[in-house]
BAFI-3210 file (N, C-alpha, C; in Angstrom, 3 decimals, decimal comma, padded with zeros to 6 digits):
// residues 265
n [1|2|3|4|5|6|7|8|9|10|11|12|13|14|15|16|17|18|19|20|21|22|23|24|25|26|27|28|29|30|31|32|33|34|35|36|37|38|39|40|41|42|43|44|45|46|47|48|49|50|51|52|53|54|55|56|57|58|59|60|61|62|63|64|65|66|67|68|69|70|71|72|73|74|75|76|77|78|79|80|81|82|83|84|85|86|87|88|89|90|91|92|93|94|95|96|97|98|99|100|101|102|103|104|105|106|107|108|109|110|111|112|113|114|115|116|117|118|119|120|121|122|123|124|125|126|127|128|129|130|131|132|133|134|135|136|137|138|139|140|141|142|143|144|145|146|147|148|149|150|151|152|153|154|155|156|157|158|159|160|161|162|163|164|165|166|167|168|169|170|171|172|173|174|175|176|177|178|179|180|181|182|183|184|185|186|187|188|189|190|191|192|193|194|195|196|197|198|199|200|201|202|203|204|205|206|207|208|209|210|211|212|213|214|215|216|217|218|219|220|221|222|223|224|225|226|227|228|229|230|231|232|233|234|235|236|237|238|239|240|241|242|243|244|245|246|247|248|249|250|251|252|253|254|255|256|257|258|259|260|261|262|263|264|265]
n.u [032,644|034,333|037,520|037,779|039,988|040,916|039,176|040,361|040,862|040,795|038,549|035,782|032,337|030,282|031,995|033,043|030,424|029,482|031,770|031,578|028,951|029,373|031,676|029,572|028,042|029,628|030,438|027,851|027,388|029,115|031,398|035,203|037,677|039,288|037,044|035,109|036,549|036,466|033,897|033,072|035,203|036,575|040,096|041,431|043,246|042,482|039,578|041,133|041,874|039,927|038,234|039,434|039,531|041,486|040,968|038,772|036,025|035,323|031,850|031,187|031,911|030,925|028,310|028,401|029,063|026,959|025,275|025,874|026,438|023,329|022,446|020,102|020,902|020,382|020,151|022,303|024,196|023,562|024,259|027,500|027,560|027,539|029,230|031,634|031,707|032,021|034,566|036,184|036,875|038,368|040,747|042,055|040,694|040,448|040,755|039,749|039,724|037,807|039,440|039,173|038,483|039,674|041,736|043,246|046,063|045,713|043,284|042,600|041,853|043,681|042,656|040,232|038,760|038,143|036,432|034,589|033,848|031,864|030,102|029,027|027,862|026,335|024,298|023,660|022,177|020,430|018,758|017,606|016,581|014,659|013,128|012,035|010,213|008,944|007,125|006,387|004,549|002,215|002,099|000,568|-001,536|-002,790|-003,479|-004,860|-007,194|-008,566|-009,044|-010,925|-013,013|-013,941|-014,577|-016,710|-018,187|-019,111|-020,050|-022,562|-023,448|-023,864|-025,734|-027,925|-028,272|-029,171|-031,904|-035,095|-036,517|-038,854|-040,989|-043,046|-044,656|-045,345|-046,969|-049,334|-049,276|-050,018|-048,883|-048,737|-048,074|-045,860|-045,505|-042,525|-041,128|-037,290|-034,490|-034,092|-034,924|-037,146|-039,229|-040,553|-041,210|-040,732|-038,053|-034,666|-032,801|-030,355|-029,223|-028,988|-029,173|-031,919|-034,431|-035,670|-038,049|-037,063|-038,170|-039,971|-039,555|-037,719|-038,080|-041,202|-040,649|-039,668|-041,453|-043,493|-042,166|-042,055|-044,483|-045,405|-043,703|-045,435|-044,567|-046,337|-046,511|-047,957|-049,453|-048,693|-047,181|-044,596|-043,399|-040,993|-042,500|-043,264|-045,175|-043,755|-041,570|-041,798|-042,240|-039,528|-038,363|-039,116|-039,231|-036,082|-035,845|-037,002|-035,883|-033,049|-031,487|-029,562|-031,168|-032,015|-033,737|-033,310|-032,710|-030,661|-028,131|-028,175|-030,593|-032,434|-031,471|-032,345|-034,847|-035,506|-035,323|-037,066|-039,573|-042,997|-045,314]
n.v [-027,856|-025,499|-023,603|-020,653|-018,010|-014,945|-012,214|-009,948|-006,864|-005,373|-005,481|-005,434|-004,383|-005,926|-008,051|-009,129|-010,354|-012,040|-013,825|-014,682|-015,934|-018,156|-019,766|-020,025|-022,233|-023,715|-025,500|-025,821|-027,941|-029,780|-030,598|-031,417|-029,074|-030,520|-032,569|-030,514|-029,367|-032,206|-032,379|-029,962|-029,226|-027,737|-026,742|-027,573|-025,778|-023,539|-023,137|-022,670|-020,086|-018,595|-018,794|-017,556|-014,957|-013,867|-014,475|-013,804|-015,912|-017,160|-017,001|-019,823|-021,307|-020,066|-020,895|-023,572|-024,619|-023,704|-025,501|-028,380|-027,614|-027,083|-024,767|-022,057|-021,185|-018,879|-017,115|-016,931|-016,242|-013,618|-012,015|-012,316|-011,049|-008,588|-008,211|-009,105|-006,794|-004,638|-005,720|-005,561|-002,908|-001,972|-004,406|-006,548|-009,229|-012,334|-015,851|-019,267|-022,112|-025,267|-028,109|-030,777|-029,926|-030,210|-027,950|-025,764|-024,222|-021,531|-021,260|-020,948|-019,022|-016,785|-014,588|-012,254|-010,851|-007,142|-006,101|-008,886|-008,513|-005,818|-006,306|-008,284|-007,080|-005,634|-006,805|-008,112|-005,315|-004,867|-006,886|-006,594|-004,185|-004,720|-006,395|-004,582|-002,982|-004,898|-005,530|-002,517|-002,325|-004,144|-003,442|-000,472|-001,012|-003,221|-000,969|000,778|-000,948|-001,224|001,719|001,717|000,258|001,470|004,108|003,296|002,271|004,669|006,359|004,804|005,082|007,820|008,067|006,813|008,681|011,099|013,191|012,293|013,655|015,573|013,599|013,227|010,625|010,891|009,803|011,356|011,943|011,825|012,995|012,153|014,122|013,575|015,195|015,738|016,731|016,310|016,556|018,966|019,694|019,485|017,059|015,217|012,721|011,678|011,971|011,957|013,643|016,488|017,809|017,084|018,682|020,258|021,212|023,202|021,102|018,721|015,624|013,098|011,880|013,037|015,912|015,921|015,654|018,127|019,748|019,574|020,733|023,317|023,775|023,776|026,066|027,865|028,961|028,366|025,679|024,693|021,819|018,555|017,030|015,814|016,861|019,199|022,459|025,335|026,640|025,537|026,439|029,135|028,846|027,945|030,202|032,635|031,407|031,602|034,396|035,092|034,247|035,044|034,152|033,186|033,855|032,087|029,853|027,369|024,544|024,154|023,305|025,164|025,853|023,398|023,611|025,744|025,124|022,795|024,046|026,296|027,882|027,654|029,280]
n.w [017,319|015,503|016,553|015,857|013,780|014,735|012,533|010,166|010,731|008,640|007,315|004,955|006,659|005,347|003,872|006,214|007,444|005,635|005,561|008,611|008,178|006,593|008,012|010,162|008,195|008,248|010,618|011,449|009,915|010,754|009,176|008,219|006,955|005,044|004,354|003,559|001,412|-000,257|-001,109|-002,204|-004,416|-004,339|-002,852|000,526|001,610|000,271|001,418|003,865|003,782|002,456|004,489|006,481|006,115|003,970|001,675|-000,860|-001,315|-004,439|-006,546|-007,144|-005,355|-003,169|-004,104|-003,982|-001,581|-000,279|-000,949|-000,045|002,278|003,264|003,207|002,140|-001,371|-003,183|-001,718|000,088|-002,403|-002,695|-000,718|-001,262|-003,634|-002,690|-001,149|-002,634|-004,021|-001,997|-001,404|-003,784|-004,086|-002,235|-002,829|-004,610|-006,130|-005,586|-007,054|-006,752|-008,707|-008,972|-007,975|-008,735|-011,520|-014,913|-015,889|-018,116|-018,224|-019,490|-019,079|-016,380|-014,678|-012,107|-011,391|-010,410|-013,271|-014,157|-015,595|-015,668|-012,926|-012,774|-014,684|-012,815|-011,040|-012,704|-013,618|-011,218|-010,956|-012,024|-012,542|-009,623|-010,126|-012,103|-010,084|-008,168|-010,155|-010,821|-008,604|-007,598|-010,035|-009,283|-006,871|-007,540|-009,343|-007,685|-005,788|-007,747|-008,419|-006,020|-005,723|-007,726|-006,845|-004,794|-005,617|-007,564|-004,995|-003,901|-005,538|-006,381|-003,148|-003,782|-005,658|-004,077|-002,068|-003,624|-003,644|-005,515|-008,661|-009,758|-012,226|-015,480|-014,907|-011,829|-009,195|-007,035|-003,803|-000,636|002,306|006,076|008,758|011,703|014,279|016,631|019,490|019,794|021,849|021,843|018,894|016,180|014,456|011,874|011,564|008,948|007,838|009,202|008,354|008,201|006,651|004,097|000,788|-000,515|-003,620|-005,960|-008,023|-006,752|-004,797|-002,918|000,408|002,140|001,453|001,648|004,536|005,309|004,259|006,616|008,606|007,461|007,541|010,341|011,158|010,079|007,463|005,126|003,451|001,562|-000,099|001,665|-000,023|-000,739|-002,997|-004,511|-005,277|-007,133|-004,524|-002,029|-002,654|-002,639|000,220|001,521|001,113|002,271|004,886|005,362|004,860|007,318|009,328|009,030|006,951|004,307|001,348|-000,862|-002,009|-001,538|000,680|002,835|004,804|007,368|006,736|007,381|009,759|010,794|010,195|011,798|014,765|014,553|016,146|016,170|014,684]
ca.u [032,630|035,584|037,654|038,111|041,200|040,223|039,270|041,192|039,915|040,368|037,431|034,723|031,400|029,815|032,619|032,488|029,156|029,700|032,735|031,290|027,992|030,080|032,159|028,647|027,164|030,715|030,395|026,707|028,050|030,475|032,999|036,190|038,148|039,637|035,762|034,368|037,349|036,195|032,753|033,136|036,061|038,134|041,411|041,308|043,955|041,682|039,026|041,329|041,903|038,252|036,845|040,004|039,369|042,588|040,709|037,345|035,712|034,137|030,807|030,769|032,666|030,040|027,478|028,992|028,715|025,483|024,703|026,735|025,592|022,201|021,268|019,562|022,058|020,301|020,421|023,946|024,931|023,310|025,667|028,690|027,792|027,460|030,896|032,369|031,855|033,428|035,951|036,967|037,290|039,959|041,644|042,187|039,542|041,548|039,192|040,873|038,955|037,733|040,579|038,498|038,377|041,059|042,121|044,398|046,709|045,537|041,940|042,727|042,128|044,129|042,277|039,561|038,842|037,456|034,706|033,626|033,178|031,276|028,981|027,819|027,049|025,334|023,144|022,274|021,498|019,327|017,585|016,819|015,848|013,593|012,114|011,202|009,644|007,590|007,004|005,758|003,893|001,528|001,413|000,167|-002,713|-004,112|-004,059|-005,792|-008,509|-009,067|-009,642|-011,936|-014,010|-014,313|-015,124|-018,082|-019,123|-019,141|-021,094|-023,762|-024,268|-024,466|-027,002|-028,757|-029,030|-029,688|-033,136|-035,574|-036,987|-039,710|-041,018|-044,440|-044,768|-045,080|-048,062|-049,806|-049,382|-050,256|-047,805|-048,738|-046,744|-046,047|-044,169|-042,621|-039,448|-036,329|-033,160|-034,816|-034,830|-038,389|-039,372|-041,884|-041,387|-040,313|-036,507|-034,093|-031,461|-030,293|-027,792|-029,596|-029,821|-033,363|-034,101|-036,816|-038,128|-036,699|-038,968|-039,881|-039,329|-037,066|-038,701|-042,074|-040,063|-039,455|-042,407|-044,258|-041,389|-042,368|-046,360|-045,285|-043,635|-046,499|-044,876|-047,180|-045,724|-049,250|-050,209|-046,976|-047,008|-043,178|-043,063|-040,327|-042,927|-043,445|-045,181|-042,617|-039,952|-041,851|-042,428|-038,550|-037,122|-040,006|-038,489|-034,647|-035,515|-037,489|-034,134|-031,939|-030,765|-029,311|-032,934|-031,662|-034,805|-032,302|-033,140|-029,143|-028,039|-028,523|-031,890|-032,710|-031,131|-033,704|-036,461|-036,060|-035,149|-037,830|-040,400|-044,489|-045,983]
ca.v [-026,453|-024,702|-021,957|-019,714|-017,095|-013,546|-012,198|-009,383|-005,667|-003,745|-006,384|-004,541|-005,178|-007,021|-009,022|-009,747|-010,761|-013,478|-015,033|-015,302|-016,708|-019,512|-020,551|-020,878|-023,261|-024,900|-025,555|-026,253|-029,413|-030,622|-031,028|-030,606|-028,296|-031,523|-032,925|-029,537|-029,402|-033,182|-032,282|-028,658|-029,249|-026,370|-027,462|-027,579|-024,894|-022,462|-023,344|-022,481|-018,650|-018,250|-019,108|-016,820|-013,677|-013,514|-013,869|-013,832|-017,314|-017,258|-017,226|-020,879|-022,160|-020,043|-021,714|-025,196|-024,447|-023,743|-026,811|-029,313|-027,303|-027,337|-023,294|-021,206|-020,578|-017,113|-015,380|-016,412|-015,382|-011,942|-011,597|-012,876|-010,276|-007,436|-008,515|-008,764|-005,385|-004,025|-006,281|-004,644|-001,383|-002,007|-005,203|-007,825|-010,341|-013,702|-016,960|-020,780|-022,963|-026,193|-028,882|-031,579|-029,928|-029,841|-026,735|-025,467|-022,374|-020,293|-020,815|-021,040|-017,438|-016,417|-012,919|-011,952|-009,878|-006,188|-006,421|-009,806|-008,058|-005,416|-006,803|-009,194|-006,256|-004,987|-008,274|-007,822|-004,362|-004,984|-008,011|-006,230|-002,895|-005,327|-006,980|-003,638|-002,482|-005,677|-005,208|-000,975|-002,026|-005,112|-002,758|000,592|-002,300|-003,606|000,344|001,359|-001,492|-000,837|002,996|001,979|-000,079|002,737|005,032|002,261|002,715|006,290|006,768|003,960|005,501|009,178|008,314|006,289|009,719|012,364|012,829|012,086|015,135|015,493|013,459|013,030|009,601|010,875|009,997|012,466|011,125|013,122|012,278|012,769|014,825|012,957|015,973|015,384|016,830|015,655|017,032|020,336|019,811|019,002|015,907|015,314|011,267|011,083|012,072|012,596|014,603|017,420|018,204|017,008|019,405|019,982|022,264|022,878|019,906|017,210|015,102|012,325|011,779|014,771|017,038|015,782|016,049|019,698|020,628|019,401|021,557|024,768|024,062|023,824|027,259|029,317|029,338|027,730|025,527|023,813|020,236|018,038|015,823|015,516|017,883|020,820|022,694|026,658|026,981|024,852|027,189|030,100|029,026|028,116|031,614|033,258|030,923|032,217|035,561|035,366|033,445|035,836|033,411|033,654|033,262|031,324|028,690|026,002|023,452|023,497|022,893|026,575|026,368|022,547|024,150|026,620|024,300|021,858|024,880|027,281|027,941|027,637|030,698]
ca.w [016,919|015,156|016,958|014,197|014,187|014,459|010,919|009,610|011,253|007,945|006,288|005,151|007,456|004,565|003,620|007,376|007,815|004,380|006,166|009,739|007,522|006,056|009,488|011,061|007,709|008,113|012,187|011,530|009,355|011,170|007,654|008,527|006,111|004,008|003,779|002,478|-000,041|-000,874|-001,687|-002,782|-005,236|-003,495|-001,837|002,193|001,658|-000,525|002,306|004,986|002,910|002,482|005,991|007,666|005,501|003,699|000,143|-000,873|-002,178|-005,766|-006,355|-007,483|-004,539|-002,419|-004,350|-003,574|000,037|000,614|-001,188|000,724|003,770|002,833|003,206|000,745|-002,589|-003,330|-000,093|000,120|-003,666|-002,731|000,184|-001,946|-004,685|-001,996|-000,051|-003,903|-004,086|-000,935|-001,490|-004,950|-003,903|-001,402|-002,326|-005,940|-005,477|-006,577|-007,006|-006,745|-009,244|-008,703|-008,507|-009,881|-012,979|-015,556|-016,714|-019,030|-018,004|-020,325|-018,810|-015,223|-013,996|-010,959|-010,668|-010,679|-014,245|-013,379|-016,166|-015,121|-011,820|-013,380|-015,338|-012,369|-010,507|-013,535|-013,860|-009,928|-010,198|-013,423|-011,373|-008,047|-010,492|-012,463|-009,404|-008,300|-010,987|-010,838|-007,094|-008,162|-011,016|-009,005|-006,114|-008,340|-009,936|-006,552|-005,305|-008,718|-008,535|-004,401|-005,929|-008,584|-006,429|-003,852|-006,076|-007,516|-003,762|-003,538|-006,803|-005,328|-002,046|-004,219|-006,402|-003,044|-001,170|-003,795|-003,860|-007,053|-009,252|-010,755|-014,041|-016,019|-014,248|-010,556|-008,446|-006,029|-002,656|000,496|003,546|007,119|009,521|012,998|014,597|018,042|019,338|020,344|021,892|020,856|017,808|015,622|013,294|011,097|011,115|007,508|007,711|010,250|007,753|008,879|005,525|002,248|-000,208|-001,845|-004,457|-007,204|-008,484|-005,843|-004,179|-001,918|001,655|002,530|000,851|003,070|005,837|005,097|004,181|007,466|009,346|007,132|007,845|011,523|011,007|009,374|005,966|004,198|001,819|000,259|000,572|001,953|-000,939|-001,178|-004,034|-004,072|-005,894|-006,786|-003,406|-001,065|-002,692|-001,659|001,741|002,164|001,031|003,573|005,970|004,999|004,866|008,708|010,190|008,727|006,265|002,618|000,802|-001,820|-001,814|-001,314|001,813|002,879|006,561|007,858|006,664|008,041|011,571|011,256|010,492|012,992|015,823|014,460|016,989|015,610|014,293]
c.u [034,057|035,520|038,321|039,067|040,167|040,178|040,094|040,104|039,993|039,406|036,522|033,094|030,517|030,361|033,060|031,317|028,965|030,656|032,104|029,995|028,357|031,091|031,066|027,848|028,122|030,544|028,934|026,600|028,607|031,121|033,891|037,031|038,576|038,027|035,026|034,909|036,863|034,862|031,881|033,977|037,254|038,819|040,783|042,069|042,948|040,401|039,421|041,649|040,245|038,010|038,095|040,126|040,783|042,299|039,591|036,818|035,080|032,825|030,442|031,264|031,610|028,574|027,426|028,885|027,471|024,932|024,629|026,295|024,386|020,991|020,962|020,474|021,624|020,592|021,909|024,699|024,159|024,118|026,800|028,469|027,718|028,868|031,464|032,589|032,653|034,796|037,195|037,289|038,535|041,493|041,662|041,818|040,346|040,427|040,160|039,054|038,999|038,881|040,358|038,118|039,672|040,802|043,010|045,087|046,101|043,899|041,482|042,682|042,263|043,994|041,243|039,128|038,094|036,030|034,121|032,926|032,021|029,952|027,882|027,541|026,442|024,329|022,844|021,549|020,012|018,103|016,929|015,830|014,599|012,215|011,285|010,191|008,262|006,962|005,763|004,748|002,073|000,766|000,439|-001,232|-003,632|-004,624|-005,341|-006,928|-009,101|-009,682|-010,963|-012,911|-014,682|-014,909|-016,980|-018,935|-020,100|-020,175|-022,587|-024,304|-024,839|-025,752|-028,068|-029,553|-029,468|-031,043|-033,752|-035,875|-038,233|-040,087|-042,764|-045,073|-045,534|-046,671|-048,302|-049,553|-048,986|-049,810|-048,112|-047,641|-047,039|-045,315|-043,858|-041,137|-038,498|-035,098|-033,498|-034,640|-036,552|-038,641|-040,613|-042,303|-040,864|-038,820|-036,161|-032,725|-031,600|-028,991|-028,152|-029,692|-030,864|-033,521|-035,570|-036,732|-038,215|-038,152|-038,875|-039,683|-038,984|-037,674|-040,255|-041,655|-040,164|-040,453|-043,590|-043,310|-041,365|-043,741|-046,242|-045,018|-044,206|-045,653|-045,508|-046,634|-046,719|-049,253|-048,584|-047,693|-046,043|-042,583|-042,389|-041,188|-042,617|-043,846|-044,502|-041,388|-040,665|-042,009|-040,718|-037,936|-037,852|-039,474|-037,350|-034,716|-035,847|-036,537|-033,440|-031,006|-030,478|-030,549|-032,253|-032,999|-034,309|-032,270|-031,265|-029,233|-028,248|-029,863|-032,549|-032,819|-032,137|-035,015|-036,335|-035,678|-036,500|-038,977|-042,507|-044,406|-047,598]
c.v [-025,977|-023,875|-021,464|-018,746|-015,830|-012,716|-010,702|-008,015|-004,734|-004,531|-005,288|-005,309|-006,540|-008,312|-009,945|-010,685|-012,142|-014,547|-015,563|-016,049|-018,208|-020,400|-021,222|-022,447|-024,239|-026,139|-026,544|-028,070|-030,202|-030,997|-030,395|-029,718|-029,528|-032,223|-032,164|-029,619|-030,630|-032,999|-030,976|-028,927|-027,819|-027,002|-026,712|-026,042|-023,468|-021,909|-022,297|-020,416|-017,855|-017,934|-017,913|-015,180|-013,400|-013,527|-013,977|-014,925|-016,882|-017,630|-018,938|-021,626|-021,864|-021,165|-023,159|-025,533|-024,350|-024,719|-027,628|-028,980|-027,129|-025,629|-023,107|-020,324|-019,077|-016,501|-015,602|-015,913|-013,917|-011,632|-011,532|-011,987|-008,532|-007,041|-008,234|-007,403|-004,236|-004,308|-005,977|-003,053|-001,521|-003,050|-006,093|-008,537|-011,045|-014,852|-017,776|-021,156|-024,340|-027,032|-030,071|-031,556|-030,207|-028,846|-026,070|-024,144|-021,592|-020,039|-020,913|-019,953|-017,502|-015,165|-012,768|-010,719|-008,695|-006,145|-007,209|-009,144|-006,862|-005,288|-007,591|-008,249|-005,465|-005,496|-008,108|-006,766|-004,582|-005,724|-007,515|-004,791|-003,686|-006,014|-005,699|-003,441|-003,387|-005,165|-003,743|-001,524|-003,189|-004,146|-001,639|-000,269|-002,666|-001,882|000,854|000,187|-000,864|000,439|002,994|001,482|000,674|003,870|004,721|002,615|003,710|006,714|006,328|004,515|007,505|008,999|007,689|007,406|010,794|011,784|013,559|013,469|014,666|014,860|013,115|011,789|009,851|011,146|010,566|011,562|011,988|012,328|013,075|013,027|014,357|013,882|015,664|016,047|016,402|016,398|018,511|020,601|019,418|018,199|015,868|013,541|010,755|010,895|012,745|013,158|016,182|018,417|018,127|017,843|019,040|021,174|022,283|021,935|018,569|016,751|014,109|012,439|013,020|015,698|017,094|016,166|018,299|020,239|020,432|020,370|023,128|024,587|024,487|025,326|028,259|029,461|029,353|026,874|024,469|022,768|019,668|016,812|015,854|016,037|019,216|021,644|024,286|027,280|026,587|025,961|028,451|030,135|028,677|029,503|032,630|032,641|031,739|033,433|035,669|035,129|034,160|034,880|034,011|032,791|033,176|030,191|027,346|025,855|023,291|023,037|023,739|026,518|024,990|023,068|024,954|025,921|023,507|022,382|025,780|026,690|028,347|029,274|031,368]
c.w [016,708|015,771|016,003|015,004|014,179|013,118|010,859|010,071|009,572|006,635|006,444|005,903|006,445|003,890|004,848|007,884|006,656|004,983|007,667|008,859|007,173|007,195|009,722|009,820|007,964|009,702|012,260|011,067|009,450|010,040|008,456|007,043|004,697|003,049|002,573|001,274|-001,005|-001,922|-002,171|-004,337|-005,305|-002,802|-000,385|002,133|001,130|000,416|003,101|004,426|003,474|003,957|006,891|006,988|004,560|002,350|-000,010|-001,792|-003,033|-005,144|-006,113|-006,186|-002,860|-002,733|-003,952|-002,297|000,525|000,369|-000,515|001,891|004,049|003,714|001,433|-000,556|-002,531|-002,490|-000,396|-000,941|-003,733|-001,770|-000,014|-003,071|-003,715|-001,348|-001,577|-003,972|-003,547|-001,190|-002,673|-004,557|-002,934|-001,381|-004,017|-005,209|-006,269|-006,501|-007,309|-008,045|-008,805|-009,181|-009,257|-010,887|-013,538|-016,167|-017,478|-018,608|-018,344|-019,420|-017,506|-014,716|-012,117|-010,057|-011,530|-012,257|-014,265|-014,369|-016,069|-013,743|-011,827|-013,954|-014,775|-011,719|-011,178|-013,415|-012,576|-010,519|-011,342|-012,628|-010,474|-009,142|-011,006|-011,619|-008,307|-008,282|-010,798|-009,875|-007,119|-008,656|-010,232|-007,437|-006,500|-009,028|-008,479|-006,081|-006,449|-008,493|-007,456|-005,033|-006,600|-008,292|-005,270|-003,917|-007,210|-006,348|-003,768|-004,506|-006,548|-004,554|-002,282|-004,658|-005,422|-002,483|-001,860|-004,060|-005,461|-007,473|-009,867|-012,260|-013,813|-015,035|-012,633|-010,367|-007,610|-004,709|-001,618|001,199|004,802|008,358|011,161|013,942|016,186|018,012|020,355|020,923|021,696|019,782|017,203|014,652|013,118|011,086|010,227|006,958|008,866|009,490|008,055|007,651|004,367|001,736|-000,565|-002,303|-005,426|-007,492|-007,853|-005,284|-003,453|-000,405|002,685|002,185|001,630|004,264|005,943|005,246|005,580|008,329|008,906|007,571|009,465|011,531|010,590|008,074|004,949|002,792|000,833|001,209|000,679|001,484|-001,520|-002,485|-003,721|-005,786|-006,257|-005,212|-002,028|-001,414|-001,898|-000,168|002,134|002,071|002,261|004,380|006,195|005,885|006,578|009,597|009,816|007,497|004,767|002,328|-001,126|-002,609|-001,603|-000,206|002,001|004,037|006,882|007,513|007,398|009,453|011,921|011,492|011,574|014,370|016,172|015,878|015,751|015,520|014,354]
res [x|x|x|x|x|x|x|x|x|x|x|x|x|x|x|x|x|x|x|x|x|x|x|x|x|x|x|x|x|x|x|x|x|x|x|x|x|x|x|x|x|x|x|x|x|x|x|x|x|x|x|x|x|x|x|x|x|x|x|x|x|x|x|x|x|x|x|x|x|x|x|x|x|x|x|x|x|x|x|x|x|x|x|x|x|x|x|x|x|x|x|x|x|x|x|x|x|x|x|x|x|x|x|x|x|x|x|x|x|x|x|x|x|x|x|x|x|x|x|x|x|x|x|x|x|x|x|x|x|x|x|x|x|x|x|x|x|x|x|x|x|x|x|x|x|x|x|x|x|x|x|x|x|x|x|x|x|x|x|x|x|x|x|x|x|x|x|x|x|x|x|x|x|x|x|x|x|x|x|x|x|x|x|x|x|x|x|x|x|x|x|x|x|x|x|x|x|x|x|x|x|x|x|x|x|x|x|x|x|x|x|x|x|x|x|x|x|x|x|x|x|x|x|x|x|x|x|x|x|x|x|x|x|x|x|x|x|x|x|x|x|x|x|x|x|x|x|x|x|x|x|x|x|x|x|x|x|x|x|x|x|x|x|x|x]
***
């Protein structure tokens, strides 16, 4: 394990957190500084810069490192374009090039150029804005299906509970009333809703139900053959009006509460 010098206090935390990153892949490797240079193509010297904070390693030389040290290139060229950053605002970022190349003066840059620097933090921000966007646009798609199959549900279990109406088709069928009560409340056998709307026309079940809970009451609402007929309406608004209710003829909850409270007549 390398003892590393103490890095430089006026580093910024992120250009901190890139150099202690690269000690530990160095430490992790056991290379000594001459090795890395061997199989990086950065001098030991350029190395010994880098790893003690005194300049900030190129991308490519980061890239070369994580290789050889066998972490993850991206994470560390997102840390190395984040540290770049800090590191321009307070200081000329300089970059060694590989010595195993040949290079010609002219094309040997000894500083960093401020629109190369620029432009790669254009190309992140473009990248992270783009992956985003993806990110938004895949989340906004599963939320909209989840909605549209919820609202599939919802439509399902509507058209499940409103009850039928009246058509030419409909057979007579007389329904007997089993009344018994519960909780103090009164049932007929046929429904235990206590909220359904029924109205002119509706029929079936509920609407039996009802009407064995107006016969119980002395309204009279005919034969309880699950028809909200002319005489079922008049026996709910006579109900209404006897409860004090809004005599609407509409079976709401205030008028259920009545029926299955009301006392015989």
């Amino acid at each position: 394990m390398s003892r590393w010098k103490e890095l430089p206090a006026e580093l910024h935390p992120h250009v901190h957190q890139l150099i202690v990153r690269l000690r530990k892949l160095k430490d992790h490797s056991e290379l000594s500084t001459r090795q890395l240079a061997a199989r990086t193509g950065y001098s030991a010297k350029s190395w010994q810069r880098y790893l003690n904070g005194r300049s900030l390693p190129p991308r490519e030389a980061v890239e070369a490192m994580a290789r050889v040290c066998g972490d993850d290139p991206p994470r560390l060229l997102v840390m190395h374009e984040i540290a770049a950053q800090r590191w321009a605002e307070g200081r000329v970022v300089t970059t060694d090039a590989p010595e195993n190349l040949s290079m010609t003066p002219a094309d040997a840059p000894t500083e960093q150029r401020p629109y190369g620097r620029y432009l790669r933090a254009a190309v992140t921000a473009g990248a992270v804005v783009s992956v985003l966007s993806v990110s938004v646009a895949l989340l906004l798609a599963v939320r909209l299906t989840e909605a549209r199959a919820q609202l599939a549900r919802d439509r399902s279990d509507a058209v499940a509970a409103a009850p039928a109406t009246v058509s030419a088709s409909l057979v007579p069928v007389i329904y007997t009333c089993r009344l018994e009560q519960r909780d103090g409340r009164w049932y007929a056998g046929l429904s235990r809703t206590r909220d359904i709307l029924l109205s002119n026309t509706h029929l079936g079940l509920e609407v039996a139900e009802a009407q064995c809970l107006l016969d119980r009451a002395g309204a009279e609402p005919g034969d309880i053959d699950g028809v909200f007929g002319p005489k079922t309406l008049r026996a709910v608004e006579r109900m209404q009006e006897r409860s004090g209710l809004v005599v609407n003829g509409v079976i709401d909850s205030p008028t259920w509460q009545a029926l299955r409270e009301a006392d015989p007549k």
